[in-house]
SEKOL-486913 format. One record per atom (N, C-alpha, C): residue in one letter; x, y, z. Coordinates in pm, whole numbers, plus 50000, padded with zeros to 5 digits. Example, Ala and Ser with C-alpha at 12.3 -4.5 7.8 and 13.67 -1.06 7.14 Angstrom:
a513194943150780a512304955050780a513204967050780s512854977550708s513674989450714s512905000350787
***
This chain:
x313101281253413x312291269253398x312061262953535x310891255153551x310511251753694x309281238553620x310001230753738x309871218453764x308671215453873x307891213753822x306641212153918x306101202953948x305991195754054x305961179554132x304581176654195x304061171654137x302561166454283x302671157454248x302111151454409x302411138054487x301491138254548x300591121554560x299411123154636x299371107154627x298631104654694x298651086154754x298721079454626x298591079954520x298321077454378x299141076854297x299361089654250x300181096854148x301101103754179x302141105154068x302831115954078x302961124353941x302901134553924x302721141553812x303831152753803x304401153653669x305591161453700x305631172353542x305481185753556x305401194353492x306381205153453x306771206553332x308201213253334x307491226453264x308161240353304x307771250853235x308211262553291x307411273653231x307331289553319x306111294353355x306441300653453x304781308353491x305211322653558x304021331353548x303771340253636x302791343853710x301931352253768x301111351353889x299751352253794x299401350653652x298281345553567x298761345153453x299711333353419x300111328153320x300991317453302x301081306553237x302101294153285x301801288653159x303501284353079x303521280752962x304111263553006x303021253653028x303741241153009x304501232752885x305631235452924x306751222852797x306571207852785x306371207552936x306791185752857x306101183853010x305191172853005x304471166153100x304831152753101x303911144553246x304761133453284x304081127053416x303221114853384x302681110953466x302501099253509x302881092553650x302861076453675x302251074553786x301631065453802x300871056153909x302161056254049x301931056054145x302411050054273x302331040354314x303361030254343x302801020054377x301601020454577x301271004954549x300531012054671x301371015454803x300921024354911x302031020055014x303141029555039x303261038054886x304221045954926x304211059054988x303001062254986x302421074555023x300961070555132x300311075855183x299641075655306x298901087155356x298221092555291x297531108955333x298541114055345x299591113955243x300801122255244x302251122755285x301891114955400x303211111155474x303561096055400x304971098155375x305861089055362x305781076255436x305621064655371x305491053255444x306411045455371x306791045455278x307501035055206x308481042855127x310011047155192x310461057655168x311341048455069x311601034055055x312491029254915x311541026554802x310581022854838x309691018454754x309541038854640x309491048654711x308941063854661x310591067354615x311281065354655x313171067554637x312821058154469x312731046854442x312551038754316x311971042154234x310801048554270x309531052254219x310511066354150x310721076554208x310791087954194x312691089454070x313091081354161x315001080854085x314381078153929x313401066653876x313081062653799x312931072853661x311681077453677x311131087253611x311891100253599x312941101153711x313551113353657x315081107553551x315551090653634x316621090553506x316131088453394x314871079653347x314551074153220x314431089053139x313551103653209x313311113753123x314051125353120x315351120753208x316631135653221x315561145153279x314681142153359x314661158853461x315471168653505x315371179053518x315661185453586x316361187253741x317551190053801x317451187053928x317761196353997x317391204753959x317161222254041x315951229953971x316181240554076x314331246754053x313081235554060x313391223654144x311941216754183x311161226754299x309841226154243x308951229954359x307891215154388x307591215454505x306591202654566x304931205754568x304441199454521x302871202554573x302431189654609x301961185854740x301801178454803x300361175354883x299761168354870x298511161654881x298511153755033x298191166355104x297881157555256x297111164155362x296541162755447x295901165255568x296801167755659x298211168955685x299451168655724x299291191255753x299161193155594x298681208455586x297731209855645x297711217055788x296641221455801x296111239555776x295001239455719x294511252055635x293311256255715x293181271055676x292141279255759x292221295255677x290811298055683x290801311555599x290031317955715x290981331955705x290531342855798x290511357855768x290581363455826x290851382555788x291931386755897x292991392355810x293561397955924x294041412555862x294621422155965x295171435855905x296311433755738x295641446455676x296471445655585x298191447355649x299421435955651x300631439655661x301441436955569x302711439355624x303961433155554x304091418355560x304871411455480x304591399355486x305231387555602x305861399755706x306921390655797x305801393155902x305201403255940x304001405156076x303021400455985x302501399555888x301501389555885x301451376755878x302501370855874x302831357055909x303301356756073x303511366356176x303021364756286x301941364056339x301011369956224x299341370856296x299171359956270x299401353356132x298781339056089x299321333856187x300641331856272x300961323256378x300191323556493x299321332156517x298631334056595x297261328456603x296921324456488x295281323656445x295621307156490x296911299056465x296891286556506x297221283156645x297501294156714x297731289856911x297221281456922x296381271156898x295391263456930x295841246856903x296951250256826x298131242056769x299541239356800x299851247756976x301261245557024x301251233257030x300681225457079x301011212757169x301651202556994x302041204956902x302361199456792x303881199856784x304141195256732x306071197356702x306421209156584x306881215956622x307841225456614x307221230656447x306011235656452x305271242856360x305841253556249x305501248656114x305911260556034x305071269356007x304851279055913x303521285855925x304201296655780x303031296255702x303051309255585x301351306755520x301551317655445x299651319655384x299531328555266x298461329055203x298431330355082x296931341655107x297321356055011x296381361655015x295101360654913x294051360654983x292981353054862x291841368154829x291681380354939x291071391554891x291611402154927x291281413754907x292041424754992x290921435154974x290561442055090x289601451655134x289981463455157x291221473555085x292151483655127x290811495055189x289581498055179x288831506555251x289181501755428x288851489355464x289001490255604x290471481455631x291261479855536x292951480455548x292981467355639x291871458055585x291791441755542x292101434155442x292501421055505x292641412855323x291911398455452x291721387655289x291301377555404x292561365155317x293201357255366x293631346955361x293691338755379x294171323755327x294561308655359x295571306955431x295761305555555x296771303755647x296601288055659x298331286055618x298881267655678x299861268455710x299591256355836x300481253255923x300661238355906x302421233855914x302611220955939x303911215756017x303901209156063x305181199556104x306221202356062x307441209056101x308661211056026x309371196255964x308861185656039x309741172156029x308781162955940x307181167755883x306701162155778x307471173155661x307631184755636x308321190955519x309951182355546x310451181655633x311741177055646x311831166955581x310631153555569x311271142255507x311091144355354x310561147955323x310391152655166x311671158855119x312211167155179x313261178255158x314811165155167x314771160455242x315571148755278x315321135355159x314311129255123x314031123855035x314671125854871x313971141854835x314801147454715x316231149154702x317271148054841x318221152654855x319061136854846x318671132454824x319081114454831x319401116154662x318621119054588x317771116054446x318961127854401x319681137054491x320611149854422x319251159554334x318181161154398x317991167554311x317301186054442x317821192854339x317101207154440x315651210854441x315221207854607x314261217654628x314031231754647x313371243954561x312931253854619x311591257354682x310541249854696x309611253654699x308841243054749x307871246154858x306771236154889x305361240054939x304311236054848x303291241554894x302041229254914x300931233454977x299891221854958x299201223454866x298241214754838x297821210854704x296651217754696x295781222454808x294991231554799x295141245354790x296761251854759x296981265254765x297411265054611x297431251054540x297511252154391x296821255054362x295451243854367x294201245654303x293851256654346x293521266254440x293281282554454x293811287954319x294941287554326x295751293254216x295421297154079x295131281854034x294621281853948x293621284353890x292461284354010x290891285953955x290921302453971x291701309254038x291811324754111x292461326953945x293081322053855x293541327053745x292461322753602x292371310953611x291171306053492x290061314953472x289701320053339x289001327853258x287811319453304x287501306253290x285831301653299x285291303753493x286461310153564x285991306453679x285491322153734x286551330653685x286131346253699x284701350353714x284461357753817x283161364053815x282011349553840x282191339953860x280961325053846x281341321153978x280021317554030x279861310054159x279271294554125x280501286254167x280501273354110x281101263454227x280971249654223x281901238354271x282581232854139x283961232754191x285231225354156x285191212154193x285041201454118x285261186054233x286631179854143x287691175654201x288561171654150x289141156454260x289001147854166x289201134054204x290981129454185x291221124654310x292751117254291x292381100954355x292181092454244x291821078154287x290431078154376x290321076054493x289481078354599x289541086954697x290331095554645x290181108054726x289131122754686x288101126154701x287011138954621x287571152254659x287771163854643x287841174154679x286871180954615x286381187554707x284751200654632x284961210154680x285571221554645x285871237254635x284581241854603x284361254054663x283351264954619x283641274554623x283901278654503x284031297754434x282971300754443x282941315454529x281971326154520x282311341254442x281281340554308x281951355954258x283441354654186x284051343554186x285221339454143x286611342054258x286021339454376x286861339354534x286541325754561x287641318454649x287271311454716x287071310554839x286081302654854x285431301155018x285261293955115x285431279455043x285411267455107x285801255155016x286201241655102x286081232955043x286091222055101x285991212655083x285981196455155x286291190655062x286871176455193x287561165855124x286981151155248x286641143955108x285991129855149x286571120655069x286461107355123x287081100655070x285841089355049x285961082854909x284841074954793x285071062854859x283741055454877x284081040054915x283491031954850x282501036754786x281901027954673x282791024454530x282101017254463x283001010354360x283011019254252x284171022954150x284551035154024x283291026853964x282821037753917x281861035753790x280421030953835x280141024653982x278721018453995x278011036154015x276481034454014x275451041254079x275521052254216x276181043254342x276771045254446x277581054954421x278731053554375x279561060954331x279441073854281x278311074854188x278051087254128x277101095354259x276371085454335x275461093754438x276491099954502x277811093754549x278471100354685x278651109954602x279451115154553x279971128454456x278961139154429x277301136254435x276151145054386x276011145454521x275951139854679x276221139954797x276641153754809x278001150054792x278781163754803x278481178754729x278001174954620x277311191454595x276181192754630x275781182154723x274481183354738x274581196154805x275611192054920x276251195155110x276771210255075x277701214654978x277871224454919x276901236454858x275941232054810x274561242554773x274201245254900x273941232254999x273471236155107x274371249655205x275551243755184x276581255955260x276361271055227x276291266855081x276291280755024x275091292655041x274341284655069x272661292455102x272761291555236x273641287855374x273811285455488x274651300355512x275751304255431x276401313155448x275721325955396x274661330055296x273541340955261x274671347755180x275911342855092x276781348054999x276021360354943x274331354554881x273931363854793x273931359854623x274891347654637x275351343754481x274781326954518x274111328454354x273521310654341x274601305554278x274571292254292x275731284354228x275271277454121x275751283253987x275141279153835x276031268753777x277161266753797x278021254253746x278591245153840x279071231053806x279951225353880x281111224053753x281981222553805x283111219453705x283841203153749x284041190353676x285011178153722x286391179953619x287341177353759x288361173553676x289101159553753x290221151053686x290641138253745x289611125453756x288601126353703x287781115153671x288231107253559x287781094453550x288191084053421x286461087453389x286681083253208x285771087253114x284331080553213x284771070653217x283241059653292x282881064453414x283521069353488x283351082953629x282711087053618x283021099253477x282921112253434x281201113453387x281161102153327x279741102853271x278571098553357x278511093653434x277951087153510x277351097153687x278871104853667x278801110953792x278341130353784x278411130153584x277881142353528x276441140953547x275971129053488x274761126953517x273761128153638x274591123253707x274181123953886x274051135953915x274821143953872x274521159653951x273591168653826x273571164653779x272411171853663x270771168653758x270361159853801x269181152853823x269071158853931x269911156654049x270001163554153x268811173754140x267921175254259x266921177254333x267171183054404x267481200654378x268161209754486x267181227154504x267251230354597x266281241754570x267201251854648x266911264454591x267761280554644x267041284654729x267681296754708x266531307854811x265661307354781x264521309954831x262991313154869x262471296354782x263101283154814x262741269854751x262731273954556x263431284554541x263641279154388x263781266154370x263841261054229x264781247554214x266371253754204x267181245054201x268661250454112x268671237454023x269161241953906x269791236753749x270891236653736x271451229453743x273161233353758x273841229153617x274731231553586x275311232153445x276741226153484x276811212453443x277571202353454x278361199853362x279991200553380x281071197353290x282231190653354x283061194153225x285021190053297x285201205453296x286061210153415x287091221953406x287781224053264x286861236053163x287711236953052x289211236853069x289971239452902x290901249752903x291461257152923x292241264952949x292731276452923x293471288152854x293091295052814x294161303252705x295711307452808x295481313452885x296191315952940x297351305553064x297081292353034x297341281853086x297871271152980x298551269852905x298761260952821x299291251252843x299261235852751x299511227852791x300571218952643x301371211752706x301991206952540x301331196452500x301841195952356x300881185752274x301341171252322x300491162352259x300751148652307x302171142752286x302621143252174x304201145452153x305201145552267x304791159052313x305601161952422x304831158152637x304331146452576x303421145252697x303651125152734x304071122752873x303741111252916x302941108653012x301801100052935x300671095653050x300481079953066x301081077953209x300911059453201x299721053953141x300001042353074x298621037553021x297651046352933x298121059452904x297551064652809x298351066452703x298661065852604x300001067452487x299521076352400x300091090452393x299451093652275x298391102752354x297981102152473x297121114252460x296931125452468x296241134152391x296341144952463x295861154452631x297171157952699x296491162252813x295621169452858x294401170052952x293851183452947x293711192553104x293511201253130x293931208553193x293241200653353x291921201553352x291181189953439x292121182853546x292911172953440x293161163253518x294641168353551x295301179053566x296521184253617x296481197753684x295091199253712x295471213253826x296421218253929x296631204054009x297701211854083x299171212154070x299721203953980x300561205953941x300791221553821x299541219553748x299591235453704x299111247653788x298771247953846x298801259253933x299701257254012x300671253254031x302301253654091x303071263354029x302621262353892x303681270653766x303101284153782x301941289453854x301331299153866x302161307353987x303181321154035x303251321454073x303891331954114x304521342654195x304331357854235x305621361454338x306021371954391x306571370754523x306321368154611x304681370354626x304161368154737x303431353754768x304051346454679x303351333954683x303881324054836x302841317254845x303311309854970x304711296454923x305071292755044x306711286455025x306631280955192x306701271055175x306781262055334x307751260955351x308861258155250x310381252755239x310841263355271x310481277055222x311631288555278x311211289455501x310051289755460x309671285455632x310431278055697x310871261855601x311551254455675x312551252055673x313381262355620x314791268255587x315101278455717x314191289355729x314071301255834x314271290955992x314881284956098x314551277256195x315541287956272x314571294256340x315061302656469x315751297356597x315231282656610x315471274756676x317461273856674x317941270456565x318901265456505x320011278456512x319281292156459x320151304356494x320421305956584x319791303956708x319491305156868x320421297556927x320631283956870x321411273456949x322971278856938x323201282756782x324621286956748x324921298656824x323921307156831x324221317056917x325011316557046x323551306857140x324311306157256x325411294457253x326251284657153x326871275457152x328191283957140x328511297557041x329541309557053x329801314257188x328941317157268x328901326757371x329571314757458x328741301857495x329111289957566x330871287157556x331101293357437x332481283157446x333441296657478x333251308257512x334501321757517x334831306357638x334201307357756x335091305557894x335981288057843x335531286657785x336191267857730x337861272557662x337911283357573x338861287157491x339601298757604x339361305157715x340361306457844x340791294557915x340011288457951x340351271958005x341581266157922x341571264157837x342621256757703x343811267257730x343781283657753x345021287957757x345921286257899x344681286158023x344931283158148x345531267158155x345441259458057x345701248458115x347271239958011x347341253057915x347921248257843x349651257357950x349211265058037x350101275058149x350941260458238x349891252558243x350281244058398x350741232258342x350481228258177x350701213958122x351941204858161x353331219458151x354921216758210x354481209758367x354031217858455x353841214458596x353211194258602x352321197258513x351541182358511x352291170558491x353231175658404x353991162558333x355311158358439x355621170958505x356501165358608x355981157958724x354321156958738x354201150158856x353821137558807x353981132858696x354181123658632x354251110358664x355221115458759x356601096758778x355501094358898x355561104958998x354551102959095x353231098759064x352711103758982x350821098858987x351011089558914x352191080258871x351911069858790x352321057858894x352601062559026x352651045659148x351421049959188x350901059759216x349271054159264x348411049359213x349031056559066x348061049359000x347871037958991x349371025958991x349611013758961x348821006459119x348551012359219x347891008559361x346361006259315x345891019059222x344641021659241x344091009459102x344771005358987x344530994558905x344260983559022x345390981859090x345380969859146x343980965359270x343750978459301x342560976959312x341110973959341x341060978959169x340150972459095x340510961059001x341190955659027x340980944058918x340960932859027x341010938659161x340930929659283x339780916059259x339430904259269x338670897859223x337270898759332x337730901259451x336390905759547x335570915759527x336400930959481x336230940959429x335000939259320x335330930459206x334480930059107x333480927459079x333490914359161x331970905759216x330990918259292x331830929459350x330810937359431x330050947159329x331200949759219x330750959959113x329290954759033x329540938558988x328720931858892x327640931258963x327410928759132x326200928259224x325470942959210x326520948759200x325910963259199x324550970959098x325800963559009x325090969258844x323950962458827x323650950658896x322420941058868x321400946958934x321530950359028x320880958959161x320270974159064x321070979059007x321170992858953x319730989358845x320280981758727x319140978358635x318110974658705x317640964858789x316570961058839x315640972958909x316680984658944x315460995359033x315081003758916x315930999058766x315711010058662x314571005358627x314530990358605x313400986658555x312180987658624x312140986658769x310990987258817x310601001258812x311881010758819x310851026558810x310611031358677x310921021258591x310031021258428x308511017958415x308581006558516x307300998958498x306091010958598x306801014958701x305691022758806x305221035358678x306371041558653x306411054758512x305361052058392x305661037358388x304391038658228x302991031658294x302851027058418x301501028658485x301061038958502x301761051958590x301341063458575x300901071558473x301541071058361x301261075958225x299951069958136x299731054958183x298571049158120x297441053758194x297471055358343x296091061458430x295911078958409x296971082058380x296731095758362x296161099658204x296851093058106x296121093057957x294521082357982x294051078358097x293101072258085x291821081858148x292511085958263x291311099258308x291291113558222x292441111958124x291991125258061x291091123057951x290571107357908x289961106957795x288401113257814x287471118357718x286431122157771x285431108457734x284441111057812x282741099457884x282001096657767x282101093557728x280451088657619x279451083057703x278771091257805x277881084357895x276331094257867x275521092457964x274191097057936x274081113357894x274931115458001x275381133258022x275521138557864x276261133357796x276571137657670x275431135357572x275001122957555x273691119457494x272281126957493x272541130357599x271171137057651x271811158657612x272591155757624x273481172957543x272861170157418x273131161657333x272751159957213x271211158857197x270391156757266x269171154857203x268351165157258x269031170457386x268311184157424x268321202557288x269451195057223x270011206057112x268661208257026x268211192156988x267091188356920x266061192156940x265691193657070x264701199657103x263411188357077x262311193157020x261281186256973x261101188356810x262141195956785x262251200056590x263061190656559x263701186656550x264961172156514x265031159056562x264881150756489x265191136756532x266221132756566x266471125256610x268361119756610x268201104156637x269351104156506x269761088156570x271131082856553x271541078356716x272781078356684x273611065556647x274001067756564x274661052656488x275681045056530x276791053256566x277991047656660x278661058356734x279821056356824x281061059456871x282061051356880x282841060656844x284471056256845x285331058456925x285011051156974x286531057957170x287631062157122x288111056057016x289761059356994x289721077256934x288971079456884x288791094056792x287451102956918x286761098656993x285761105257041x284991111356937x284461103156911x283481108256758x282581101156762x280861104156808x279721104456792x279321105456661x278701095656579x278091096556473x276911094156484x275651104456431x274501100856438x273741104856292x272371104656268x271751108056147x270511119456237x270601133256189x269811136256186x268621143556120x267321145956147x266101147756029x265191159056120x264561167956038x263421179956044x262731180355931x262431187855962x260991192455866x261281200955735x262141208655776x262781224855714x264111221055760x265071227255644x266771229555654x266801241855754x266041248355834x266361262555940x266271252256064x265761239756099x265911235356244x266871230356203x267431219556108x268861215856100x269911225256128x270351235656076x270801244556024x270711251456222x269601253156299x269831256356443x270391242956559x269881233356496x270841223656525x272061222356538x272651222156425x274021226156434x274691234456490x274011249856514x274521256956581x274661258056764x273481250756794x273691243456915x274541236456968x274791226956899x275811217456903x277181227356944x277581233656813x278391239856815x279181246156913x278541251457001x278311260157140x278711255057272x278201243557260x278531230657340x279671230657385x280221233457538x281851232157564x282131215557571x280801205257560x281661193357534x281791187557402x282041193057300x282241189557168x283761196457116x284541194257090x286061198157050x285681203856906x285121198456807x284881198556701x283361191656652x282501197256524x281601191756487x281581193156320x281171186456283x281271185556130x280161176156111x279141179755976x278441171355910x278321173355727x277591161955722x277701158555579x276371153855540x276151150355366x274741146255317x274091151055322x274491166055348x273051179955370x272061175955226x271031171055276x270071166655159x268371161855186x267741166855117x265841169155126x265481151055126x264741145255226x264381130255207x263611129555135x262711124255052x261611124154976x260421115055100x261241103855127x260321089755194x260401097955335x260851105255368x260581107555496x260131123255505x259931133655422x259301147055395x260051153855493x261231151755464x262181161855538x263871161355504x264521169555563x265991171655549x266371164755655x267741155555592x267981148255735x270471151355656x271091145755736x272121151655802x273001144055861x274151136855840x274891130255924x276071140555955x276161134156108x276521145256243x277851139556308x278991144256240x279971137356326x280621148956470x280301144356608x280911153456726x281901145056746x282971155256757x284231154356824x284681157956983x284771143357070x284141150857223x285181156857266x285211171057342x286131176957426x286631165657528x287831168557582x288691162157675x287791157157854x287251170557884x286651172157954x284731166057954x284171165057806x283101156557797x282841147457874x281561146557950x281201134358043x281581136758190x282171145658233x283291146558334x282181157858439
***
């Protein structure tokens, strides 16, 4: 039996059962609000307030306190899908360590991945490789261990939902978006062929239930169709699936993407076929009986609104495990190592000295009048006044070579920031050419992030736009959103967030 935990700024949802790598029989469910505060894009912020929260729900319902696994809801995971040689699973988690080099400068990195295809003709597979913080898995692991209860297992919340949709009968063989809502947080997955390929995560600022609300969410599949005809898959996308919406969401934001104004290859329209993430046969869930949902009494659960906690219960040898990662610390073998070797010459010392101890004690009578000279001293009263002048003297040069130290450190973190000056501006609009408009809306010094809106005629100058950009050695990163056709302005327009390299402006 296994105890299956997600946690996300919101909720916590807690699932008791069995599974195997496409099949998971849930027993007894269990679900409560967070207060606010205790959670934070994942990381722990309010570690008594989540200790209360968490002791709670497991004394009132006798949980379990071994065989917990974690699924955890954060940006903390960072994820990336690639191809690497078909291996064993210890050198291919060196390659995956490799695909993140780009990620030393972080603290003391864990790293495991999850295989999502396998190509045995050219003796490829492609996978989800994540990497995180050994000391963000640490406080979690530390947290449960307060509470007495055992962790085995920790994964992110996007290697559930894989899981699950990679096992669900309605997802097989269909090229679709997944959007699954936690409070104001959206996630939009896109299965291709019944693989996954991508996904994003935005966060809702408009109000539950207005107009607004339903646009941002049809936004996002807008941005998604667009991807998907960006990448030439070959496969149209005929469904969206919602799960984690409230009923007044649900309807409102079904609606929104039905209407949606989207066209395929060669300007088809697309029709998209709008629901909740059925059922599953092979996924079961217990009856209401055996089910607690805050503020809901009595209902029955449905699969929708507990994906990642059920696809936790989904699960293999080869399944990914952060916790055994952050169990494995080479670091820690290494130290004991050389801390054995360090002490042979300490444990000759102790026999050498335990040879001369007789000799020591007879000079005894003697080193105890100099000693009585050398008290006297120091407790001399001229003596002391020189010591206390001293020490005052001592702190004062400490402090001033504190103060010179964090000037240096502020001018040096000040010339490495990169320019938001013409140089860069004019990078950006030369990309544009005379096919793209641009307009840029703000920057943010603290993040180096250029936000602008931009518009063409045709999604192929956007679409070379971007790839310009891209190319750019002063951009660190680029990402956009709202991929969507204007009506009032007879074109596709695009918001453009650049992330400036270090060196930008320079």
């Amino acid at each position: 039996m296994i105890t299956s935990v997600y946690l996300s700024n919101n909720n916590i949802q807690i699932l008791t059962g069995t599974g195997g790598s496409s099949k998971a029989a849930v027993k007894k469910l269990y679900s409560r609000e967070l207060g606010e505060g205790c959670l934070i894009n994942g990381v722990i912020t309010g570690e008594p307030e989540l200790l209360d929260a968490v002791g709670r729900i497991w004394d009132e319902h006798h949980l379990p306190r071994k065989q917990v696994s974690l699924v955890i809801d954060s940006t903390q995971f960072m994820t990336r899908v690639f191809s690497i040689p078909i291996l064993g699973d210890k050198k291919a988690r060196e390659v995956v360590q490799k695909e993140f080099a780009d990620l030393r400068d972080r603290q003391d990195l864990i790293y495991d991945y999850m295989e999502l295809e396998k190509d045995s003709g050219n003796k490829m597979m492609k996978v989800l490789g994540t990497a995180a913080e050994r000391s963000f898995v640490d406080g979690y692991v530390k947290l449960f261990e307060q509470l007495g209860i055992q962790i085995v297992s920790v994964v992110p919340a996007l290697y559930s939902q894989i899981r699950l949709l990679q096992a669900h009968p309605a997802i097989k063989g269909r090229t679709c978006i997944v959007q699954l809502l936690d409070g104001d947080n959206l996630v939009s997955t896109l299965m291709v062929n019944g693989s996954y390929v991508h996904s994003n995560r935005s966060r809702i600022f408009s109000e539950h239930g207005s107009p607004e609300f339903a646009m941002e969410t049809a936004r996002n599949i807008s941005a998604m169709v667009q991807f998907n005809l960006s990448e030439k898959s070959g496969f149209a996308i005929t469904d969206v699936y919602m799960g984690g919406f409230t009923e007044q969401d649900l309807s409102i934001c079904m609606e929104s993407a039905r209407v949606l104004n989207l066209q395929g290859a060669g300007s088809t329209p697309v029709k998209l076929n709008v629901g909740i993430l059925p059922q599953a046969d092979n996924i079961s869930l217990p009856s209401a009986s055996n089910a607690w949902i805050e503020n809901r009494a009595e209902a029955q659960p449905v699969l929708c609104d507990f994906v990642y906690p059920a696809g936790n219960l989904l699960s293999d040898r080869k399944a990914m495990n952060l916790y055994s990662r952050y169990r494995e610390n080479p670091k820690a073998r290494a130290s004991r190592k050389k801390a054995a070797i360090a002490a042979v010459p300490y444990l000759i010392l102790i026999a050498v000295l335990g040879g001369v101890t007789a000799f020591l004690y007879l000079q005894n009578y003697s080193l105890g009048k100099k000693l009585d000279e050398i008290n006297a001293y120091l407790n001399d009263a001229q003596n002391l006044a020189g010591y206390e002048k001293a020490q005052e003297l001592r702190q004062t040069n400490s402090l001033l070579a504190a103060y010179i130290a964090a000037d240096r450190d502020a001018w040096e973190s000040i010339q490495s920031y990169p320019r938001a000056n013409s140089q860069v501006v004019n990078a950006i609009r030369d990309c544009g050419t005379d096919q793209v408009g641009i307009t840029i809306t703000s920057y943010q010094a603290e993040t180096g992030s250029f936000q602008f809106m931009a518009n063409a005629a045709d999604a192929a100058r956007i679409n070379e736009f971007i790839d310009k950009l891209r190319v750019l050695d002063i951009f660190a990163n680029v990402e956009y959103s709202g991929y969507g056709y204007q009506n009032e302005e007879e074109g596709y327009r695009i918001h453009v967030s650049c992330y400036l390299d270090e060196s930008a402006g320079k």
